[in-house]
C-alpha positions as CSV (number, residue, x, y, z in Angstrom):
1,X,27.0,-51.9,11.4
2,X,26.0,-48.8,10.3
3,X,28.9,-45.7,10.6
4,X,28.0,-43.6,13.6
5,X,26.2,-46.3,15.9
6,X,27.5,-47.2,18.8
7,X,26.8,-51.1,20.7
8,X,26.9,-50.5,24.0
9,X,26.7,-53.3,26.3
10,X,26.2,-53.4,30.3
11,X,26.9,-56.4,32.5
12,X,24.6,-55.4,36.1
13,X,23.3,-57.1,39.1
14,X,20.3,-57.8,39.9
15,X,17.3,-57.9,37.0
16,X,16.8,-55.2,34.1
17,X,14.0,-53.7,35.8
18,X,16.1,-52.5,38.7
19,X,17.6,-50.0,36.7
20,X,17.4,-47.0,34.3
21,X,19.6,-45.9,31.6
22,X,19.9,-42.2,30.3
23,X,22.2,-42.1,27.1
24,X,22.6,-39.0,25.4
25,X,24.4,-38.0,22.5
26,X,25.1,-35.1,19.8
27,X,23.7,-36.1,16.1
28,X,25.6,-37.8,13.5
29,X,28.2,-35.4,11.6
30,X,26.0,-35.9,8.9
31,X,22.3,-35.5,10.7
32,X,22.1,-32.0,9.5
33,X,21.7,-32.9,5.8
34,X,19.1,-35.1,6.8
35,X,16.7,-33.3,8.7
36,X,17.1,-29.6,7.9
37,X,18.4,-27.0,10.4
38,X,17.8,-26.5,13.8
39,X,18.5,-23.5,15.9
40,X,18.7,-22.2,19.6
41,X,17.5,-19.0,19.6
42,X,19.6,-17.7,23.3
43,X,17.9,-14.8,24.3
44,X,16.8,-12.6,27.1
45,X,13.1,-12.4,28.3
46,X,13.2,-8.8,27.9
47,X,14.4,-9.0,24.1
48,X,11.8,-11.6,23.2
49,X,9.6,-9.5,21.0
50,X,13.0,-8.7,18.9
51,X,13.7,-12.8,19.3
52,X,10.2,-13.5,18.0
53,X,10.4,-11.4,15.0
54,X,13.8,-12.9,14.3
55,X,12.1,-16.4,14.5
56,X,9.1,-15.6,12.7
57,X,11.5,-14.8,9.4
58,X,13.8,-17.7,10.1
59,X,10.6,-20.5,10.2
60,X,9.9,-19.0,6.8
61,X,13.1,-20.3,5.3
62,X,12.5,-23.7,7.0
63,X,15.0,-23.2,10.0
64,X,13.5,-25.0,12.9
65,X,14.1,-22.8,15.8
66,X,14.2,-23.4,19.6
67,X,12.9,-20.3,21.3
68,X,11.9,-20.8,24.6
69,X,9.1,-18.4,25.4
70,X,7.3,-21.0,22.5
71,X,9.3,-23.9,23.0
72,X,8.3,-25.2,26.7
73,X,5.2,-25.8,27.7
74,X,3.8,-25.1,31.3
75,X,5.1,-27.9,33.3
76,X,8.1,-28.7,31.6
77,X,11.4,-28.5,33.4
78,X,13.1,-25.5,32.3
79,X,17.0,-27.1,32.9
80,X,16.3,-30.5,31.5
81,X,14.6,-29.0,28.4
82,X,17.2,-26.3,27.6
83,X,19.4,-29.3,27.5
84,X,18.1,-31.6,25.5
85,X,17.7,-28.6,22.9
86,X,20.9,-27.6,23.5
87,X,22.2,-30.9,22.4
88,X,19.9,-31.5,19.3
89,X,20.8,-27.9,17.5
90,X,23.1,-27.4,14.9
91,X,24.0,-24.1,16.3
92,X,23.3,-21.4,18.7
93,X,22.3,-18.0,17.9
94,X,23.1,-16.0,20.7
95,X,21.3,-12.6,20.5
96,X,23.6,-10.3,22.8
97,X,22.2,-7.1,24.3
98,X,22.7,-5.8,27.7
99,X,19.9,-7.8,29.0
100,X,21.7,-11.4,27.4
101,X,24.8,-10.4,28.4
102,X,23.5,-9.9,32.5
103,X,21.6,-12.9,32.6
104,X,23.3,-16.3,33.9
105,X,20.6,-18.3,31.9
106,X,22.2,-16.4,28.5
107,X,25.5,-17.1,30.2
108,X,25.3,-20.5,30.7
109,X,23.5,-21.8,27.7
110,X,26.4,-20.3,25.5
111,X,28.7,-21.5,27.8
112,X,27.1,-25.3,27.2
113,X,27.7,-25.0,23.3
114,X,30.6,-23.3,23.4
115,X,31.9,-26.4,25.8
116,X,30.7,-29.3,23.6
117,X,31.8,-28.1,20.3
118,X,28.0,-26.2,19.4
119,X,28.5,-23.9,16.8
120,X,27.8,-20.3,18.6
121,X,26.8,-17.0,16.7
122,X,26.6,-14.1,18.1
123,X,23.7,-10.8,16.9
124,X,24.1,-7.6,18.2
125,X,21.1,-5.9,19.2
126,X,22.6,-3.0,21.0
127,X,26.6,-2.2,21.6
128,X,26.8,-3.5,24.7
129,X,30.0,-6.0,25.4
130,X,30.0,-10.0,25.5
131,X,32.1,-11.2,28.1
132,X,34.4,-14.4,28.9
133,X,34.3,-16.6,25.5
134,X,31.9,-15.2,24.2
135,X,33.9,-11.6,23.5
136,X,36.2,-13.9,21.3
137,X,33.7,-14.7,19.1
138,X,33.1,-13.0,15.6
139,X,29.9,-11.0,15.6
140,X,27.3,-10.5,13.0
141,X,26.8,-6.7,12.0
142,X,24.2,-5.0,14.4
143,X,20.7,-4.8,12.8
144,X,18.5,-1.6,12.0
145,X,15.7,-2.7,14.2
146,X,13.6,-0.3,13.8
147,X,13.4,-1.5,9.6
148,X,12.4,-4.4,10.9
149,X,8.8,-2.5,12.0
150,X,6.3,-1.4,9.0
151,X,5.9,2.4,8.9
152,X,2.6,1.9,8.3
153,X,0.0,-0.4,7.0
154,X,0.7,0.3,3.9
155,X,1.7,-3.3,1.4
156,X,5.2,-1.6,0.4
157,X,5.9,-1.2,3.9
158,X,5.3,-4.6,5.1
159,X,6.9,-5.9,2.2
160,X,10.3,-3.3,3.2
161,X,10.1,-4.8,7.1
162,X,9.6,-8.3,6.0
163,X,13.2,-7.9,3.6
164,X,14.8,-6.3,6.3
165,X,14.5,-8.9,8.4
166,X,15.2,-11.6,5.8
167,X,18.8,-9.6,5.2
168,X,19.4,-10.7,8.8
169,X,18.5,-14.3,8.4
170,X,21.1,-13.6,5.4
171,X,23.5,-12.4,7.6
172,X,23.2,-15.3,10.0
173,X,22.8,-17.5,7.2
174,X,26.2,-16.4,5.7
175,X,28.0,-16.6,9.3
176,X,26.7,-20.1,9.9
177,X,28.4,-21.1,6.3
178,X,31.7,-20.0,7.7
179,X,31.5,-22.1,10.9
180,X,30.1,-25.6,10.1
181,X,30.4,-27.1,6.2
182,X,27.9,-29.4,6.7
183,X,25.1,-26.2,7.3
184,X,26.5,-24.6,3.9
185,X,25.5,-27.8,2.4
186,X,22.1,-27.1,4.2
187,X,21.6,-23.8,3.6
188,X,21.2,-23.1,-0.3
189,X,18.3,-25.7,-0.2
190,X,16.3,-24.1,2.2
191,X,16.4,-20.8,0.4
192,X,15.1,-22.5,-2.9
193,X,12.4,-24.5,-1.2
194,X,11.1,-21.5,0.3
195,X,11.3,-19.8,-3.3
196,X,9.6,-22.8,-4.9
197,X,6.8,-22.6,-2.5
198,X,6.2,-19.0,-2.1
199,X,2.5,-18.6,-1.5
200,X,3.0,-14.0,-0.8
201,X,5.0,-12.1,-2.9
202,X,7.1,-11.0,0.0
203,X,8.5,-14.4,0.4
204,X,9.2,-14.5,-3.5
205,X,11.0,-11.6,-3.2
206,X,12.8,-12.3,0.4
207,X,13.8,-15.9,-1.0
208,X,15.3,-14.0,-3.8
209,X,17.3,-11.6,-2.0
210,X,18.9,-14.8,-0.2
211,X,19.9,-16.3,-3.4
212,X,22.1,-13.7,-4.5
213,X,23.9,-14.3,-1.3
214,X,24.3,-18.1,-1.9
215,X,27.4,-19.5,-3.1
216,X,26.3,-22.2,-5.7
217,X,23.1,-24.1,-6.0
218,X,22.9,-27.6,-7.6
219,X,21.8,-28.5,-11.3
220,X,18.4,-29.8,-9.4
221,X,17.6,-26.8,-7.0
222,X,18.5,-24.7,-10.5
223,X,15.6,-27.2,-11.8
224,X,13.5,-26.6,-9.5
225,X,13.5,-22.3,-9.7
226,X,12.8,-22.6,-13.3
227,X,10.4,-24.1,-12.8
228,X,8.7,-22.4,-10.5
229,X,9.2,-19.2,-12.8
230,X,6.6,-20.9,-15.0
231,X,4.4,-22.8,-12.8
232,X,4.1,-20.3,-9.3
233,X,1.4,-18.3,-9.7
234,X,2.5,-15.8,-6.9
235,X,5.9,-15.7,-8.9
236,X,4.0,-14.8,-11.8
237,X,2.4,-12.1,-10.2
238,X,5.6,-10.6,-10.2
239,X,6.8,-10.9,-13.6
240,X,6.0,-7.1,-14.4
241,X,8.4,-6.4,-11.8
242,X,11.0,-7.7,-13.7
243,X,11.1,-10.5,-10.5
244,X,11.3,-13.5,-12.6
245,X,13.9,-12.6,-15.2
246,X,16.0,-11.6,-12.8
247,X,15.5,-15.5,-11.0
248,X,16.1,-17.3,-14.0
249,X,19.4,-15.3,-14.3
250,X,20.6,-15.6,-11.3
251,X,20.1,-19.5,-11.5
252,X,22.8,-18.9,-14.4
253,X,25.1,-17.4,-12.3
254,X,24.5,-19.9,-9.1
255,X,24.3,-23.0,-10.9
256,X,26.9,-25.6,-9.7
257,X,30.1,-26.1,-12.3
């Protein structure tokens, strides 16, 4: 059999209809390789237009994130949902703020990772203090929010909020490297699959920024940038910019020995 399945075999009375079985179970050590990355975005209700924005830039490097304002639909059963979330992520981003740190729901649904061996990650979005394990853990630095706004409707503004945010996802990005090895395995992928399939400049140029802070990349994700340097027209539309000679040297410097 198969390494990480489990036979599990029950002797009852009475017929098999009589009964119901509920088994649940965290992934395979090695599930994260194979399906991407999913997070739980912890929040509270009164940070969620912060949370959203913080989502919104994650989904664009493929992280698929649990939020729950999105994430359970009217009917659902708030507890049993959080749960079974809780036990399918790869780690939880807990966004701390004054509001998180009051609310039992925050509370608790660090408390549940934090209890079954869930990578946790704390953001700062004011200076307000973590309590109980949570205090212990190593935090991310705070953001500049307001960057994260557009001054005005201008592109170059958009384009300034859009990479602000993205030096976040960095920063979480970096964080989650130094807690799980099988994410840092994860991670570098994602960034050159959103690069390869840019279809705006400011992902080009957000996917580029998050390169530099990559440790290696492999002799295929390499591959597959210089490619795209030839073959993406929205990466072309940045060559004057100097954008794609500065790619195809950084894939020289990341390139897996």
């Amino acid at each position: 059999m198969a390494e990480n399945h489990v036979t599990l075999t029950l002797e009852l009375p009475g017929d098999a209809d009589d009964y119901v079985v509920s088994v649940r179970s965290r992934m395979p050590d090695d599930a994260v390789g194979r399906r991407g990355l999913r997070l739980f975005v912890s929040h509270a209700s009164e940070d969620q237009e912060v949370a959203a924005q913080l989502v919104q830039s994650l989904e664009m490097f493929g992280v698929e994130c649990f939020f729950s304002e999105r994430s359970i639909s009217s009917g659902t059963l708030w507890p049993a949902e959080i749960e079974t979330q809780l036990n399918a992520c790869d780690a939880l981003l807990y966004l701390s703020s004054a509001h998180s740190n009051d609310s039992t729901w925050c509370q608790q649904e660090a408390a549940w990772a934090l209890g079954r061996g869930v990578p946790v990650l704390p953001l700062p979005l004011d200076r307000s203090e973590m309590h109980g394990a949570l205090a212990l853990r190593n935090q991310l630095p705070k953001p500049n929010l307001d960057s994260w706004v557009p001054a005005d409707k201008k592109l170059g503004s958009f384009r300034r909020a859009q990479r602000a945010r993205a030096r976040t996802v960095g920063e979480i990005f970096e964080g989650l490297m130094r807690l799980d090895e099988r994410v840092s395995e994860v991670i570098p992928g994602l960034v050159v699959n959103t690069l390869v399939r840019a279809d705006k400049q400011h992902k080009v140029l957000c996917a580029k920024d998050m390169l530099k802070l990559m440790p290696s990349i492999t002799d295929e994700q390499a591959t597959d940038v210089l490619r795209a340097c030839e073959d993406n027209e929205t990466l072309a539309g940045l060559a004057n910019m100097g954008v794609v000679e500065e790619l195809r040297e950084l894939v020289e410097q990341k390139r897996a020995l």
